[in-house]
C-alpha positions as CSV (number, residue, x, y, z in Angstrom):
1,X,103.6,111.9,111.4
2,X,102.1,113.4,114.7
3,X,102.9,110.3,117.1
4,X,106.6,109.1,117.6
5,X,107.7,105.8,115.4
6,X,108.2,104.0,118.9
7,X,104.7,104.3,120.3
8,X,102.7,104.0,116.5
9,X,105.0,100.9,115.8
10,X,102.5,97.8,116.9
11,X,99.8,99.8,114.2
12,X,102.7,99.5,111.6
13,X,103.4,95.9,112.4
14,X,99.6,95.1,112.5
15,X,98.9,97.2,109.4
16,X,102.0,94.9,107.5
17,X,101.0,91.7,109.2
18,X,99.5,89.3,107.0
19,X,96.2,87.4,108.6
20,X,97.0,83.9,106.9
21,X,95.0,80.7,107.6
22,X,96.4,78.2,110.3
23,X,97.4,80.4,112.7
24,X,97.6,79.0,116.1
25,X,95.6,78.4,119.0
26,X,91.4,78.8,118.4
27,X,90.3,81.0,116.5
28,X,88.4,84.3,119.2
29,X,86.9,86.2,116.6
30,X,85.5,85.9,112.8
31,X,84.1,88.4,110.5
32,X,84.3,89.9,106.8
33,X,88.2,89.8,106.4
34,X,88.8,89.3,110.3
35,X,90.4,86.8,112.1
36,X,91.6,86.9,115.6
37,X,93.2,84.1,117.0
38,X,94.8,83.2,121.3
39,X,98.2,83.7,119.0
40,X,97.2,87.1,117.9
41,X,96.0,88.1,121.8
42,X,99.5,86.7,122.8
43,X,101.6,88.3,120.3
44,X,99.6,91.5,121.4
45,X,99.5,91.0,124.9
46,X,103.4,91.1,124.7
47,X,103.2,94.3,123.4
48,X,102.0,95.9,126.3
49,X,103.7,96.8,129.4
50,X,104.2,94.8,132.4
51,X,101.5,96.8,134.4
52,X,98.9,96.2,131.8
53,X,99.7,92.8,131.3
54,X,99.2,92.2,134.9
55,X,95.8,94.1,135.0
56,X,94.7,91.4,132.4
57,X,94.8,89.0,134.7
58,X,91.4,90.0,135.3
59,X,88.6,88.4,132.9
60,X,86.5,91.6,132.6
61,X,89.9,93.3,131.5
62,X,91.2,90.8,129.1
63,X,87.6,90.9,127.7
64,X,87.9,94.6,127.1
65,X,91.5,94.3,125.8
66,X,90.3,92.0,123.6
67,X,87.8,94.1,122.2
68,X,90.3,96.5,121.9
69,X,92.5,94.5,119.7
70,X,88.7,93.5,117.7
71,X,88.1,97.5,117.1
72,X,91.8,98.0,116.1
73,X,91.7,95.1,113.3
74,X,89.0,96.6,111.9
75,X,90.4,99.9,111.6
76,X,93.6,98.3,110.7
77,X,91.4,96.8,107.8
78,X,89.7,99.8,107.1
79,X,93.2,101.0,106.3
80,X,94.5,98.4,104.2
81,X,91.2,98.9,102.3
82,X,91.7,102.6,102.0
83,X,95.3,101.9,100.4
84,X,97.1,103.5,103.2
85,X,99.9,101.1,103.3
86,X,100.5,101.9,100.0
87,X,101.1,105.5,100.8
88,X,104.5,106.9,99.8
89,X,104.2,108.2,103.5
90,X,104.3,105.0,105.4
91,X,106.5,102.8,103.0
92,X,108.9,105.5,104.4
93,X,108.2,105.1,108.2
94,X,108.3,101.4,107.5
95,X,112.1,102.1,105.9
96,X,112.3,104.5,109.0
97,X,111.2,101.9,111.5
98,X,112.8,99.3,110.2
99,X,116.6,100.8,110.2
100,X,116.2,102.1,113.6
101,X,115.1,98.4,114.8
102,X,118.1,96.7,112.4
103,X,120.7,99.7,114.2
104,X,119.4,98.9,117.6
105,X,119.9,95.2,117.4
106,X,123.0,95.8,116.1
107,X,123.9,98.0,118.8
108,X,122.4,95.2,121.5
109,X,125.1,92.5,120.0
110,X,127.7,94.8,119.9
111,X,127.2,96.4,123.5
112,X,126.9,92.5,125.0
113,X,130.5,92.0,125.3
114,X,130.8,95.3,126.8
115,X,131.1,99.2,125.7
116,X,132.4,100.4,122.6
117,X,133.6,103.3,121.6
118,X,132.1,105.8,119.0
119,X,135.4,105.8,116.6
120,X,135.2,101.5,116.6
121,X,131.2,101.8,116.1
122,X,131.5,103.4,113.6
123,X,134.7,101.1,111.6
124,X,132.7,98.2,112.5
125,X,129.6,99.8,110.9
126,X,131.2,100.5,107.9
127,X,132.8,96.9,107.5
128,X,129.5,96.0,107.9
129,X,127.6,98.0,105.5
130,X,130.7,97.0,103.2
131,X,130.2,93.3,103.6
132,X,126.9,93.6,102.8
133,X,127.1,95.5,99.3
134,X,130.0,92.7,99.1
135,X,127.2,90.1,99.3
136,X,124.9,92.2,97.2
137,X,127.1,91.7,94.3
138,X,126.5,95.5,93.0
139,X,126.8,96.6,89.6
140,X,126.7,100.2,89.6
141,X,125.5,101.5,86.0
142,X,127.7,104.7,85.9
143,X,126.3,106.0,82.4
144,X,123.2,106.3,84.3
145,X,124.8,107.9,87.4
146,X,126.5,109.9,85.8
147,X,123.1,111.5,84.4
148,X,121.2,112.0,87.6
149,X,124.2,113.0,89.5
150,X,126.6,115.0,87.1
């Protein structure tokens, strides 16, 4: 994909986010399949750096952002209608996005009681991993291994 997984990541969570009924706050905006609500402006609004969200404090500019946010949900549900989250192509920068985001939390817990070093990271990361296919309860079917990896 052209843009970096970083900047296109608020269109992947918006494309995956599910509009359901009850949201908070009043409802801004209704259409055909739209709904935007104050929670969805706020949970937007946080997206955006601390510059921007400062401009907004300015009616005429949190009126345009809004429309903004309007024009993107439709495109968003242009999208959805088109069967683009379906596409083998973003299920894998949702797998992409997704590790990156589980490895950098990871890294903020580990880095809060101070650095680490590469050699540990990576132990700890493997006990980790390891503890999870632990949970997982795996049953590896090795017949079938076997065949698509002789």
């Amino acid at each position: 994909m052209a843009m970096s997984l970083r900047a296109s990541l608020p269109a992947i969570l918006a494309l995956c986010a599910c509009h359901s009924p009850g949201k908070e706050g009043p409802v801004l905006v209704k259409g055909a399949g739209l709904e935007v609500t104050a929670a969805d402006l706020r949970d937007r609004l946080v997206l955006e750096n601390e510059s921007t969200r400062g401009a907004l404090r300015d009616p005429a500019r949190k009126r345009e952002f809004l429309a903004r946010v309007i024009d993107e949900e439709l495109l968003l549900a242009e999208a959805r209608t088109q069967k683009l989250d379906q596409s083998p192509e973003f299920k894998a920068t949702i797998r992409t996005v997704l590790l990156q985001e589980l490895r950098r939390a990871r890294a903020r817990a580990r880095n809060a009681g101070g650095p680490v070093d590469a050699a540990r990271q990576e132990a700890e990361e493997r006990a980790w991993i390891q503890s999870l296919r632990d949970q997982a309860k795996l049953e590896l079917n090795e017949e079938a291994i076997n065949a698509f990896v002789p």
